[in-house]
N, C-alpha and C positions, 0 to 999 in steps of 0.2 A: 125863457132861457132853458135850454135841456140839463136836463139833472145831473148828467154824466157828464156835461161840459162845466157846470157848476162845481161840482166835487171833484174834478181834473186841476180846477184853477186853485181850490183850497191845497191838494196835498200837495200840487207844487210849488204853491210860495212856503206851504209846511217845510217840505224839503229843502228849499234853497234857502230859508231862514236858520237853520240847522246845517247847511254849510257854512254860513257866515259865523253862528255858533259856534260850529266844532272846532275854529281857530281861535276863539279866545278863551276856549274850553280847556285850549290845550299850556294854553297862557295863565291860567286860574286865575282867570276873572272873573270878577262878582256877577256879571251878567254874561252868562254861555248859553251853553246850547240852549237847556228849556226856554230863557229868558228869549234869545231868537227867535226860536221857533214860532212862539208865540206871539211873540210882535208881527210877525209876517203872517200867522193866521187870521193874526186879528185884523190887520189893515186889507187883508184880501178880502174876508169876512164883512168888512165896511164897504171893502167899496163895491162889493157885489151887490150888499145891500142897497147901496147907492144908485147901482144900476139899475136894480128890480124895480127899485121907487118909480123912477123914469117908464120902465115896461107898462108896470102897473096906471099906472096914473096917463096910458095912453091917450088920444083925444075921443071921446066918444064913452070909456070907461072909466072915466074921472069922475068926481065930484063935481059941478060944477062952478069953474073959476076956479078949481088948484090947478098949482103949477108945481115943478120941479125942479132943480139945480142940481145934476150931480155933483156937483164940484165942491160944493158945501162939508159934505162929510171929508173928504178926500183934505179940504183945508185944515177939517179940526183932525186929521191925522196927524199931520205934520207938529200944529200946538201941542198934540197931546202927547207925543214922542218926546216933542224938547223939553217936556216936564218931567218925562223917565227920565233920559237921560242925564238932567239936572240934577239926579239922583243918585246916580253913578261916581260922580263929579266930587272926589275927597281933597283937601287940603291935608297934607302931611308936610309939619313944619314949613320949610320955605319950597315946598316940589306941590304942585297939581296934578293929581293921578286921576285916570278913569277918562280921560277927555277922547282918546282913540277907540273905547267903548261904546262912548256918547257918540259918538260918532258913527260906528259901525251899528248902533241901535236905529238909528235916523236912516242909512242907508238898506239896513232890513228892513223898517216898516215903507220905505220907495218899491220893495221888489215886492213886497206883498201886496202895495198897489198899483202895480205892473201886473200881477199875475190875476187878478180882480179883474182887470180891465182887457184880459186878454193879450199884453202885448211881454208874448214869454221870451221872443229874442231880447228885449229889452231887458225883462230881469237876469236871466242867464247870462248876459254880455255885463250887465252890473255885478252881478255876483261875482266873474271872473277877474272884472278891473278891480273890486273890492277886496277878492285873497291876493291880487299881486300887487295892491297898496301895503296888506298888512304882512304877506309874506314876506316879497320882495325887496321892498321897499327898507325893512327894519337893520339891515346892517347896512344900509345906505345913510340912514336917519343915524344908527350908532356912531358910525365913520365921522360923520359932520357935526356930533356933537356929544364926546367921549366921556361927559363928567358920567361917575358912577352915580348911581339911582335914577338915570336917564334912557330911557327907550328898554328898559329892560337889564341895564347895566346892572349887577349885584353892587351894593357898595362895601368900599373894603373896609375890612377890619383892622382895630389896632392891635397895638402889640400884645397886649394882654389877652387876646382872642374875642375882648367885647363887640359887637358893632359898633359901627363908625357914629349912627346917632345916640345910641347912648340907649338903648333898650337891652330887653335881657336876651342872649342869647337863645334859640331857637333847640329846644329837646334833639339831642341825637339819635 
């Protein structure tokens, strides 16, 4: 594989993990941009490794009787993504937060191994349905389910100006 086409495929799953980033970055979520970024480097970073195996271990330049599976690594991606992301994933009293995170963590390490395998309309076309899920989508999502602490809702406060769960108010 040419060296320029190897480092072409790194910085732009770099890149496009880092726009999936920068909208939950902008949301302050625990997992943003670095967090992205890096998921998408590293799954491109596998599966190129992935691919090199294959190169390398051509028929003639093998060891004899190895073989290869690119697809092996490319599976323990996907495992070892929904282990992050299971990470992500807080229970706060009776609300589950972080699941849109977990989510969008599992959809960056797919364009990092999109952009590994060479197929960049495909990451690019992902990256795009994926900000107009988290963009677009979120006062749609609001609309259809208005309780506060949901999709982003603030929850209101009581009278006394405490929060609504009973924590201490937030420094002004």
């Amino acid at each position: 594989m040419d060296s320029l086409v190897l480092i072409g495929r790194l910085v732009l799953a770099t890149l496009l993990g880092g726009v999936l980033g920068m909208e939950r970055e902008a949301r302050n979520q625990a997992a943003g941009l670095r967090t992205h970024t890096l998921v998408a480097l590293g799954s491109c970073c596998f599966t190129l490794s992935s691919v090199y195996t294959e190169w390398v271990l051509q028929p003639g330049k093998s060891p004899d009787g190895s073989e290869t599976d690119i697809s092996r690594i490319a599976s323990q991606i996907v495992v070892g993504i929904g282990f992050l992301g299971a990470g992500v994933i807080l229970r706060e009293g009776g609300a589950v937060k972080g699941l849109t995170t977990a989510a969008n963590l599992w959809v960056t390490a797919a364009v990092g191994l999109a952009c590994g395998l060479g197929m960049y309309l495909a990451a690019g076309v992902t990256v795009g349905l994926a900000l107009l899920s988290l963009v677009v989508l979120r006062p749609v999502a609001r609309a259809l389910t208005p309780q506060p602490g949901r999709h982003g809702h603030r929850k209101q406060e009581e009278e006394d100006g405490a929060p609504a769960n009973g924590e201490e108010p937030r420094p002004k």
